[in-house]
N, C-alpha and C positions, 0 to 999 in steps of 0.2 A: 739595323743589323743586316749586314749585307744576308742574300740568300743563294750560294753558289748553286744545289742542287738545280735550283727555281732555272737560275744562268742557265745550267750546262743544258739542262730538256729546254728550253727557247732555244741555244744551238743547235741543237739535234732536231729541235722543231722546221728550223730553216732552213737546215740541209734537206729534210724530206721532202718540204712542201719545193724547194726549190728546184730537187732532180726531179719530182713526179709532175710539177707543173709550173717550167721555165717560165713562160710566154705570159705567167702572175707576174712575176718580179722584176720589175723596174727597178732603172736608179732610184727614185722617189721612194718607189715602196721598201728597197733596200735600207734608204736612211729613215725610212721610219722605223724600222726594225731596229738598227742601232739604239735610237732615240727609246724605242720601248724597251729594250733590254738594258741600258745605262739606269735608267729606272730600279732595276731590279736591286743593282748592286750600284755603289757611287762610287763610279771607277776611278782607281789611281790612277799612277803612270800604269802600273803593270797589268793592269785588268784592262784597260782601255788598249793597251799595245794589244793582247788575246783578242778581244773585240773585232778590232782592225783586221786580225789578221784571218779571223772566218769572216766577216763581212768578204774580205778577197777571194776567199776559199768560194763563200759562193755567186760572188761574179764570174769566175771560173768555171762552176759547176753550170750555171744557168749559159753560160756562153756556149760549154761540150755541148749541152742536151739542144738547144737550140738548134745550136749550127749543122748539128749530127742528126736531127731530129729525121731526118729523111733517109738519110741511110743505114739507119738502125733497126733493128725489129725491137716491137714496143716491148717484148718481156724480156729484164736485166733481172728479172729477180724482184728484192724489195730496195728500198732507198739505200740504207746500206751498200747492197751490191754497186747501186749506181756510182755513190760517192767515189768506192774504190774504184771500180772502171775509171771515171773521169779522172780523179788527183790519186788516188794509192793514199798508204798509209800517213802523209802530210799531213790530209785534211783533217787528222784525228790529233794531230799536235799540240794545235791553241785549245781543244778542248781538253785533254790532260792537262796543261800547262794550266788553265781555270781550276780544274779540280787539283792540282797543286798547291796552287794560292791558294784555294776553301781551306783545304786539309789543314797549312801552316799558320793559317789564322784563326781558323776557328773546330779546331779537332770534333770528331765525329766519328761513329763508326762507317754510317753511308758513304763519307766522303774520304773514305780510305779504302773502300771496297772501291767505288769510282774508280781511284787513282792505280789499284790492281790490274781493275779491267782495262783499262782504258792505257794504261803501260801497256802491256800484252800487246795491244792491237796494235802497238805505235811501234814497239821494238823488237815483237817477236819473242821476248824473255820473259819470266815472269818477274813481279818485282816484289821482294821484302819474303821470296817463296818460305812458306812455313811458319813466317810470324803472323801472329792477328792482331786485328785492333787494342786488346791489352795488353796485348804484350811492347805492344811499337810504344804506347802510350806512355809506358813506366820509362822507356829508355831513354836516358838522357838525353838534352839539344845538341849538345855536339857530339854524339855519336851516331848513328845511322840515322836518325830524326833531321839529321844534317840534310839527308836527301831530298825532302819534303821542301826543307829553308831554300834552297837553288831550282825554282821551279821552270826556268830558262834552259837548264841541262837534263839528258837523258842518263841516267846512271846504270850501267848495264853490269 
């Protein structure tokens, strides 16, 4: 059984260790990080595309801090901050799109509180405002649960 939560914190893991300490992460050590995190969850197409696409996110990440490394002053804040300095709300996209796919496959309350926050941060909206987890849970597949099913689109 896959374990998306498990996913989403090894992303968030990589993004931190990656703005706070570029000059760790190599190509090598990048694809090992893939290779540990495919582990986690036995990626489809669609989990493996999310993969891909933070892997990139922080070749990005680790190339700003790098390259910027000198003309920056060290406090940005916490990793967080850093991420948004470097890519903006993007780099938050493949991790919602993960906690999407969690939510539509294997419902949860955590992994729909996820998919709350982690909207917000991406679209600036809230998403589902005012329904909770049991309530989302009774409503039919093809009614706003439809959202969930399209985890490639942002539904504002």
């Amino acid at each position: 059984m896959a374990d998306y939560l498990a996913l989403l914190q090894q992303c968030e893991e990589l993004y931190c260790r990656v703005c706070l300490d570029p000059d760790e992460w190599s190509d090598a050590a990048l694809a090992d990080w893939i290779a540990a995190a495919a582990e986690v969850v036995s990626p489809d197409k669609e989990v493996a595309r999310e993969l891909r696409r933070v892997l990139r996110i922080a070749h990005k990440l680790r190339e700003f801090w790098v390259a910027g490394a000198s003309g920056r002053p060290e406090d940005h804040g916490d990793w967080r901050t850093r991420v948004d300095i470097a890519i903006g709300p993007k780099a938050w996209r493949p991790l919602l799109a993960l906690a999407r796919l969690g939510l539509a496959r294997q419902p949860s309350r955590e992994l729909f509180e996820e998919v709350k926050q982690r909207f917000r941060v991406v679209s600036a909206e809230r998403w589902m405002e005012g329904v909770e987890y049991d309530e989302w849970i009774d409503l039919p597949a093809g009614g706003d649960r439809a959202q969930i099913e399209r985890p490639g689109t942002i539904e504002t």
